[in-house]
VEXKENU-760829 format. One record per residue (C-alpha): residue in three letters; z, x, y. Coordinates in steps of 0.5 Angstrom, whole numbers, plus 2048, in hexadecimal, padded with zeros to 3 digits. Layout:
<atoms>
+-----+-----+-----+-----+
| res |  c3 |  c1 |  c2 |
+-----+-----+-----+-----+
| ALA |   Z |   X |   Y |
...
+-----+-----+-----+-----+
</atoms>
This chain:
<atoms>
+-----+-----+-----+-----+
| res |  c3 |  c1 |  c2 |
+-----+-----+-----+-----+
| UNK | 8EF | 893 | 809 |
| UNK | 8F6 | 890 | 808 |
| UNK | 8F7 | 88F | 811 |
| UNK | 8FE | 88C | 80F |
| UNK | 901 | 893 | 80A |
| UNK | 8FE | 897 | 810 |
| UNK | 901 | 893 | 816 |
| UNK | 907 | 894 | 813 |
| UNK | 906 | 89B | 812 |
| UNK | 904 | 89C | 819 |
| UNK | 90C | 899 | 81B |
| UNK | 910 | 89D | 816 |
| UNK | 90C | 8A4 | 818 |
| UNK | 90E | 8A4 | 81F |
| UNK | 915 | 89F | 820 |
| UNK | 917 | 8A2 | 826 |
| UNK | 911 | 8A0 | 82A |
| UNK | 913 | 898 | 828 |
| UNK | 91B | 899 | 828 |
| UNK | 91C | 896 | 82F |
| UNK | 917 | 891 | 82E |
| UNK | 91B | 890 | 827 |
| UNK | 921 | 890 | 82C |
| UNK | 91F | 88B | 831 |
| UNK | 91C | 887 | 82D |
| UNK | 922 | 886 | 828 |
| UNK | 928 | 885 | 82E |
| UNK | 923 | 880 | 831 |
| UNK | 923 | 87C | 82A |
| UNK | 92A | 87D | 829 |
| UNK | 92C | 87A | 830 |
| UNK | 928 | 874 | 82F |
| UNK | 929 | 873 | 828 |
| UNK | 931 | 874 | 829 |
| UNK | 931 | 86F | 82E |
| UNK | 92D | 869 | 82C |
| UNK | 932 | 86A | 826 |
| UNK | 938 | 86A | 829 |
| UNK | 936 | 865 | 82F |
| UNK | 935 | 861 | 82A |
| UNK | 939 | 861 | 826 |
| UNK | 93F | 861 | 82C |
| UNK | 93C | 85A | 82D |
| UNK | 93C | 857 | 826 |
| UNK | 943 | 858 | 824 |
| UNK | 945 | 855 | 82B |
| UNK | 941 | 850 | 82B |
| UNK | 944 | 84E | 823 |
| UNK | 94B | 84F | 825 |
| UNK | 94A | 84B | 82C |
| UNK | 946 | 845 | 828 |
| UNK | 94C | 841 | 825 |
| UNK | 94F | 841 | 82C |
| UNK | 94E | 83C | 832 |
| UNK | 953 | 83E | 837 |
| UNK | 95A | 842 | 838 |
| UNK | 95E | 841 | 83A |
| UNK | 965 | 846 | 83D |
| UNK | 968 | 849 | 843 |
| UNK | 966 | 84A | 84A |
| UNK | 962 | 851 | 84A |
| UNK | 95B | 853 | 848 |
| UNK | 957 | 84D | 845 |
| UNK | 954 | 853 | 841 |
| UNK | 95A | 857 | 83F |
| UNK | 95C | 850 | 83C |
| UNK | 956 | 850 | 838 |
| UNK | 956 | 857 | 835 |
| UNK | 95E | 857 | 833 |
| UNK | 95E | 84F | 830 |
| UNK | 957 | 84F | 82D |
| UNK | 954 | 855 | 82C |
| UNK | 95B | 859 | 82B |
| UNK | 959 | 85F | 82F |
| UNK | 95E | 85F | 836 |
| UNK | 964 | 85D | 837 |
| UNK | 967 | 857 | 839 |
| UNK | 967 | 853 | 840 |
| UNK | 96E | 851 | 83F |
| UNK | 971 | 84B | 83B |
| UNK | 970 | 843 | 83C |
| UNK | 975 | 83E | 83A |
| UNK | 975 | 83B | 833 |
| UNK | 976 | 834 | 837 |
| UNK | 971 | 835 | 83C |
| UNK | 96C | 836 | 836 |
| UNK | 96E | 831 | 832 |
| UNK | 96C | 82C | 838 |
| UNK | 965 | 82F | 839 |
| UNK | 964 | 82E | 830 |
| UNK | 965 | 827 | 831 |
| UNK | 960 | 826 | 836 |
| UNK | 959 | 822 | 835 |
| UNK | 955 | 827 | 836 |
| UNK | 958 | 82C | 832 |
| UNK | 955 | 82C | 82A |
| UNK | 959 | 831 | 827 |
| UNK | 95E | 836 | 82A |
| UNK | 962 | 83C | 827 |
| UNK | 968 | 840 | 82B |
| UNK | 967 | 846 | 829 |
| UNK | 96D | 84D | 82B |
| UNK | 96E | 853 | 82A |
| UNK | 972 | 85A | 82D |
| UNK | 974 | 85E | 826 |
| UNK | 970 | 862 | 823 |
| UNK | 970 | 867 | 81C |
| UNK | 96D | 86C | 81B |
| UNK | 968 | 86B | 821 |
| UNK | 966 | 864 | 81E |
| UNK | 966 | 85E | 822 |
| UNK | 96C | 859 | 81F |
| UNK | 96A | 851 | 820 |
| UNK | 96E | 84B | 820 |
| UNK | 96A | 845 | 820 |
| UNK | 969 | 83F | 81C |
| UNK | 966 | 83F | 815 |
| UNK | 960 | 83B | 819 |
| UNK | 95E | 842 | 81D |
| UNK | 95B | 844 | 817 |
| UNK | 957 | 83E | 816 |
| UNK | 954 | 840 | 81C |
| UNK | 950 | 846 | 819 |
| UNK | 94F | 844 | 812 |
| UNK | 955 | 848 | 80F |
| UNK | 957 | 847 | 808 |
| UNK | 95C | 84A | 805 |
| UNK | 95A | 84F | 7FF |
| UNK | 961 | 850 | 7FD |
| UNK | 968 | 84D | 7FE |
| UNK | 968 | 847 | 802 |
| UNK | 96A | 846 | 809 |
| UNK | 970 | 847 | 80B |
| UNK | 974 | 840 | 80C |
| UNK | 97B | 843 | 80E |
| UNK | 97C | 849 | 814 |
| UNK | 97B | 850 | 813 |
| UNK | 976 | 84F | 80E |
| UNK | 96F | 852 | 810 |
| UNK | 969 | 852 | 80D |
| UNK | 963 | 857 | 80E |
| UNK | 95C | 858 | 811 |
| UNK | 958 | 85B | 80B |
| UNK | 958 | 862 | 810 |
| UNK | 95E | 861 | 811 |
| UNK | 961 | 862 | 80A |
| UNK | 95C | 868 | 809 |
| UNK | 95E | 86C | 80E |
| UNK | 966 | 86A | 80D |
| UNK | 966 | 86A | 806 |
| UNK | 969 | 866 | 805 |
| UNK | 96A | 860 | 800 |
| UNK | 96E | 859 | 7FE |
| UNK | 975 | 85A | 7FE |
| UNK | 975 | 860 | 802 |
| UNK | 97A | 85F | 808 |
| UNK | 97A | 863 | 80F |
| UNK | 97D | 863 | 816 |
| UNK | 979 | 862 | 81D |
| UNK | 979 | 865 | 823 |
| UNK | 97A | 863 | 82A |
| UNK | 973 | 864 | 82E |
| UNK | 96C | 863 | 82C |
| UNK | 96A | 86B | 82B |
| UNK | 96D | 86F | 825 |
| UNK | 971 | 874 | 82A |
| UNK | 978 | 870 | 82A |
| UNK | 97D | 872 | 827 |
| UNK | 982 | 86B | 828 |
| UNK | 981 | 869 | 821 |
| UNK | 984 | 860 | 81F |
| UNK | 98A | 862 | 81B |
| UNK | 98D | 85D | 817 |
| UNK | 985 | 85A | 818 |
| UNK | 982 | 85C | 811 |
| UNK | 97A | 858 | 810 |
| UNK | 978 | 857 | 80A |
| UNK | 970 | 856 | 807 |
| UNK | 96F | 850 | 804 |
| UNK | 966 | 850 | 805 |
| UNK | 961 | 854 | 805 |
| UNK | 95B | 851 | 809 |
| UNK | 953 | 852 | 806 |
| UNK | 950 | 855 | 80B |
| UNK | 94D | 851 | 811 |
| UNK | 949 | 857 | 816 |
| UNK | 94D | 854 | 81A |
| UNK | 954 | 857 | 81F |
| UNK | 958 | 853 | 819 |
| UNK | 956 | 859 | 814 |
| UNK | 95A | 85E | 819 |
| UNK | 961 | 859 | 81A |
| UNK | 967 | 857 | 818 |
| UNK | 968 | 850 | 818 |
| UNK | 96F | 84C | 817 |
| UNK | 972 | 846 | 81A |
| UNK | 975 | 845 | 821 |
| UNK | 97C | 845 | 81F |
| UNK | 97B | 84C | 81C |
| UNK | 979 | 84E | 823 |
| UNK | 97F | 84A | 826 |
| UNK | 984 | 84C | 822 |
| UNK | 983 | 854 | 821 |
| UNK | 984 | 854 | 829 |
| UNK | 98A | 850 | 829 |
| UNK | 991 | 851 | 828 |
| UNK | 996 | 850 | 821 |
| UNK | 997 | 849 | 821 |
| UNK | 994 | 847 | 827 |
| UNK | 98F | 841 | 826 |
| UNK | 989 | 83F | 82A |
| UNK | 989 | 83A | 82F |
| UNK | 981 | 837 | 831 |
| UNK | 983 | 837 | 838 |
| UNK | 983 | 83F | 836 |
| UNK | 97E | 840 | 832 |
| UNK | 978 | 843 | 834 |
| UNK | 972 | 846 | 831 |
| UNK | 96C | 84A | 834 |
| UNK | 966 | 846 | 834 |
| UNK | 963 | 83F | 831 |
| UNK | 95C | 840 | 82F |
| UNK | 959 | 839 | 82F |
| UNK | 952 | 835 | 82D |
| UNK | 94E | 830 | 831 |
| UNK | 94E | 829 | 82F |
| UNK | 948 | 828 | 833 |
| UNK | 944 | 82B | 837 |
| UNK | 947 | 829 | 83E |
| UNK | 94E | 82C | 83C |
| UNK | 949 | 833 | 83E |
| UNK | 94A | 830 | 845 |
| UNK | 950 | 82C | 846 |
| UNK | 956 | 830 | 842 |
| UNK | 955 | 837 | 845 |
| UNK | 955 | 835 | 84C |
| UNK | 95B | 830 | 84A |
| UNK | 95F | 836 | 847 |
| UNK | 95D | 83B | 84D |
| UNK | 95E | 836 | 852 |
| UNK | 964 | 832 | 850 |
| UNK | 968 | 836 | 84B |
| UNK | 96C | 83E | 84C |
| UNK | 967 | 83F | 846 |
| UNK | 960 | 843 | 846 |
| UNK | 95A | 840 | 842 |
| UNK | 955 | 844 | 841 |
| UNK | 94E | 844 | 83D |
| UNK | 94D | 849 | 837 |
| UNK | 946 | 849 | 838 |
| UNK | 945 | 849 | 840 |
| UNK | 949 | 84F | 840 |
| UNK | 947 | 852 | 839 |
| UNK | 93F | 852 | 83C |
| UNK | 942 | 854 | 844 |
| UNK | 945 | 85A | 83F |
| UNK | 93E | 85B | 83C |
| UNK | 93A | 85B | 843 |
| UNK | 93D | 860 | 845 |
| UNK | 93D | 865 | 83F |
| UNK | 936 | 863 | 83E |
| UNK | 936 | 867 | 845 |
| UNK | 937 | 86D | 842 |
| UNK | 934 | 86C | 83C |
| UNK | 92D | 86B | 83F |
| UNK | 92E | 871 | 843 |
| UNK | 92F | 876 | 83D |
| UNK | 928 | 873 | 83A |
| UNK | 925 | 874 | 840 |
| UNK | 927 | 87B | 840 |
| UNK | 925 | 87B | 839 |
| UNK | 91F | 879 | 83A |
| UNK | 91D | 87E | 840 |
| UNK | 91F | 883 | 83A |
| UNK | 91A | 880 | 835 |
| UNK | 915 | 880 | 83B |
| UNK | 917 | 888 | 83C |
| UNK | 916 | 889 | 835 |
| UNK | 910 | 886 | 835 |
| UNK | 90D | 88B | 83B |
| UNK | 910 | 891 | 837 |
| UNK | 90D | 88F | 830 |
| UNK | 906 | 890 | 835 |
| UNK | 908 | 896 | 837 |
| UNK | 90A | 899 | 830 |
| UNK | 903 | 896 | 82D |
| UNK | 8FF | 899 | 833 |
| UNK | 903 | 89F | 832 |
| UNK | 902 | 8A0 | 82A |
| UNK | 8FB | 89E | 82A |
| UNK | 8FA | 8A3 | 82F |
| UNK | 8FD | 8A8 | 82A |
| UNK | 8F8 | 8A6 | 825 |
| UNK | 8F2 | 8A5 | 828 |
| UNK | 8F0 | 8AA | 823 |
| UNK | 8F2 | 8A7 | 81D |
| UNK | 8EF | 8A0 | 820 |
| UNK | 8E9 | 8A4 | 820 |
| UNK | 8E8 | 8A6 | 81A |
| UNK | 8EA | 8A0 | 818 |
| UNK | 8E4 | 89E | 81A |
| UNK | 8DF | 8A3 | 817 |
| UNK | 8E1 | 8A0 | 811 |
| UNK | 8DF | 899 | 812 |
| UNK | 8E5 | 895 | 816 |
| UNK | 8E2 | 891 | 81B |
| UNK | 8E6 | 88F | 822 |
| UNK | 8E8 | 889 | 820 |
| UNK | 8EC | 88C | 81A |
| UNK | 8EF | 892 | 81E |
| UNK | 8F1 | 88C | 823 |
| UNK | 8F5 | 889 | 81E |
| UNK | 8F7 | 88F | 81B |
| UNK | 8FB | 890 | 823 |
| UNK | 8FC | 888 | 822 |
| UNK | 900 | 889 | 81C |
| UNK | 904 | 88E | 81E |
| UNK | 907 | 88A | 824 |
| UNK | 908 | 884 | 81F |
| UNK | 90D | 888 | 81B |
| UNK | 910 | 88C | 821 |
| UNK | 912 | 883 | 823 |
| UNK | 913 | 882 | 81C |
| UNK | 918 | 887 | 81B |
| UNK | 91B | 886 | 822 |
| UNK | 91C | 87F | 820 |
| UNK | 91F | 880 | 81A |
| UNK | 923 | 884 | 81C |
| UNK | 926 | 882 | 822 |
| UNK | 927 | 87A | 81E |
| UNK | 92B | 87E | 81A |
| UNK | 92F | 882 | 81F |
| UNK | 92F | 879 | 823 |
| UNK | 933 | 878 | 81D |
| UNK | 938 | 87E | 81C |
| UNK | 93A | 87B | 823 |
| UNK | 93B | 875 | 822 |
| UNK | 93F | 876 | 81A |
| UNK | 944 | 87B | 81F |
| UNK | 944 | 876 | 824 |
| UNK | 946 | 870 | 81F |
| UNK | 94C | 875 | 81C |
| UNK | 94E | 876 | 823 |
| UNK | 94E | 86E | 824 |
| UNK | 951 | 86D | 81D |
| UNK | 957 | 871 | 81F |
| UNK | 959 | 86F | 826 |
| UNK | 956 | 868 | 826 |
| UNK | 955 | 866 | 81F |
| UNK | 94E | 864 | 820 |
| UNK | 947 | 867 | 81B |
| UNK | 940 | 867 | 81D |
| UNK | 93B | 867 | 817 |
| UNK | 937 | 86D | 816 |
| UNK | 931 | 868 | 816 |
| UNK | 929 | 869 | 813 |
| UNK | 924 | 86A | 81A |
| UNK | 923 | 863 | 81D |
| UNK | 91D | 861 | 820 |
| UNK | 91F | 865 | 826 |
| UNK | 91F | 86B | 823 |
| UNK | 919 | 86B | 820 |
| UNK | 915 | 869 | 827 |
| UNK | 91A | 870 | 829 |
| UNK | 916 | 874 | 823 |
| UNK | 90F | 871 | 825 |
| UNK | 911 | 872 | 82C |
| UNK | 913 | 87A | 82A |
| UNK | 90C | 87B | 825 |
| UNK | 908 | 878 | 82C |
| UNK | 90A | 87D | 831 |
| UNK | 909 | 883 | 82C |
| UNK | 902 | 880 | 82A |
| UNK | 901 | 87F | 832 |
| UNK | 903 | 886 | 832 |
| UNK | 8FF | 889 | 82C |
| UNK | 8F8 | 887 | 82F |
| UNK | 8FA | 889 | 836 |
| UNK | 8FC | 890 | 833 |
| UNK | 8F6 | 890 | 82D |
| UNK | 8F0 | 88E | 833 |
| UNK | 8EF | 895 | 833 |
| UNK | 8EC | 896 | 82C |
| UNK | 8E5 | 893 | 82E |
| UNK | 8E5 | 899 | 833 |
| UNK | 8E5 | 89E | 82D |
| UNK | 8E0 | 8A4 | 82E |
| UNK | 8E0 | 8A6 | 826 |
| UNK | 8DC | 8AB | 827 |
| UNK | 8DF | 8AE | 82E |
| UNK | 8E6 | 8AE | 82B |
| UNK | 8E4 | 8B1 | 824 |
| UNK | 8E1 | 8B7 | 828 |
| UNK | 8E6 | 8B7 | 82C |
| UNK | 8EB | 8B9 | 826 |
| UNK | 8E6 | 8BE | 823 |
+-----+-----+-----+-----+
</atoms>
């Protein structure tokens, strides 16, 4: 007797009666799976766009505005800093490293950068094509960033005025040009347009005006520690004494996950509560096919099968009730999470991989396939209690 061909014989033959233990089973899988991805996934990019990063620095505001808009390029900006004022706090002792960053024009939605050649550096960006740009209005671009323009070495374009692409102020007068292309890092530079602070300064200028320090101003400073102590003293020396804002990429960036962690762990708790449902009514679906087939169980037994055989008949049936929910329900996880990245990939530039199942996932599947054994034995109980002779009398 093949019990597994059988089994499965049995699900197919009636699907109705196992639809919405199929149903729940599935939504429950996908929440959770979907989920575990995307939280995840969230917490990985920001932590590897935050790491090269100790301290920004800005305008008063909101220390996490000026963390998401400097860092991670996702707000707008607190406001402007002094250019003097930065340089200042570049010559300090407990400052390694530190890169005036400015943005305010955009083209075609894409972010434009001006900065230092040494901000590459800090994520590692080498150039593919080209080289980096030396002059103003020349521009090199994340490799995300030349994909979705099309744009290539050589090609000229104008900005616009804001960070979103609704403005219809172009720079005329002010084309850039595209020096380099970047290899691509997995980092926000793969989503910029990166050029020199003077090219900033000067497409917000007036002809024939020329700069003055005292004038100048940037957006932000990203800064690194030279030491440990500098964690301590130079925020609460920026805070305190200055008319700058210091703030801490990775306090705030944990202060945001804390709070959506909330919320995503009041969705798996909702997804969990369904698995638990789906578990009670992949119960109630056995119970009732096994009710239904009391006589096929019956003579089933006539022709030598033993309790413990029609047990794993029932069993068997459950497993792949699980197994095909889990399936199922992984797949659809992954659909959102694809459809999810595509939206992130054009509002914000940022990409989640459609990853292979983690050792979460697979203690998810064990998790799944224990509820629906659970539920198969319980459903299944009754097939000790057979009376083959009564109920095959009872269908003469």
């Amino acid at each position: 007797m093949n019990l597994v061909k059988l089994s499965f014989k049995n699900l197919i033959s009636k699907p109705l009666n196992a639809v919405l233990s199929l149903l729940l089973l599935v939504l429950s899988v996908a929440l959770v799976t979907f989920m575990l991805q995307l939280s995840a996934q969230v917490k990985g990019n920001l932590d590897k766009n935050i790491k090269p990063v100790d301290l920004v620095v800005g305008a008063k505001g909101s220390p996490l505005q000026l963390v998401l808009s400097s860092v991670l390029h996702i707000d707008a900006p607190t406001g402007n800093i002094k250019l003097k004022d930065a340089e200042k706090l570049r010559k300090s002792r407990l400052v390694k490293a530190a890169v005036p960053v400015s943005y305010g024009d955009n083209y075609k939605g894409v972010r434009i950068l001006g900065t230092e050649t040494s901000y590459l550096k800090l994520y590692h960006a080498e150039l593919e094509n080209g080289t980096l740009f030396n002059t103003s209005h020349q521009v090199v671009l994340g490799s995300a960033t030349a994909k979705k323009l099309n744009l290539k070495l050589g090609d000229t374009f104008l900005s616009s005025h804001g960070l979103a692409d609704q403005s219809l102020e172009e720079h005329h007068g002010h084309p850039f040009k595209v020096v380099g292309i970047l290899k691509t890092t997995g980092s926000v530079v793969d989503n910029l347009i990166i050029t020199s602070l003077e090219s900033i300064w000067d497409v917000h200028s007036h002809p024939g005006e020329e700069h003055h320090d005292d004038d100048l101003e940037v957006t932000s400073l990203l800064i690194q520690f030279s030491n440990p102590m500098a964690m301590m003293q130079l925020p609460r020396y920026i805070n305190d004494k200055t008319n700058m804002q210091a703030a801490l990429p990775s306090l705030e960036i944990n202060r945001l996950v804390k709070l959506l962690g909330v919320g995503v762990q009041t969705i798996q708790l909702i997804a969990i509560a369904i698995l638990l449902v789906s578990g009670l009514s992949i119960f109630i679906s056995l119970l009732k096919a096994i009710r239904e087939r009391r006589q096929e169980l019956a003579l089933l037994r006539t022709y030598g099968a033993t309790s413990g055989q029609l047990l794993w008949l029932v069993l068997l049936e459950g497993l792949f009730l699980g197994f095909i929910g889990y399936v199922l329900g992984w797949l659809i996880g992954r659909l959102g999470l694809w459809v999810i990245s595509t939206y992130a990939q054009n509002s914000y530039g940022y990409t989640f991989n459609l990853a292979t199942p983690t050792k979460w996932e697979a203690l998810l599947l064990l998790a799944t396939l224990g509820i629906t054994v659970l539920a198969s034995v319980l459903a299944s109980l009754s097939v000790f209690k057979l009376n083959v002779s009564k109920i095959l009398s009872a269908e003469k």
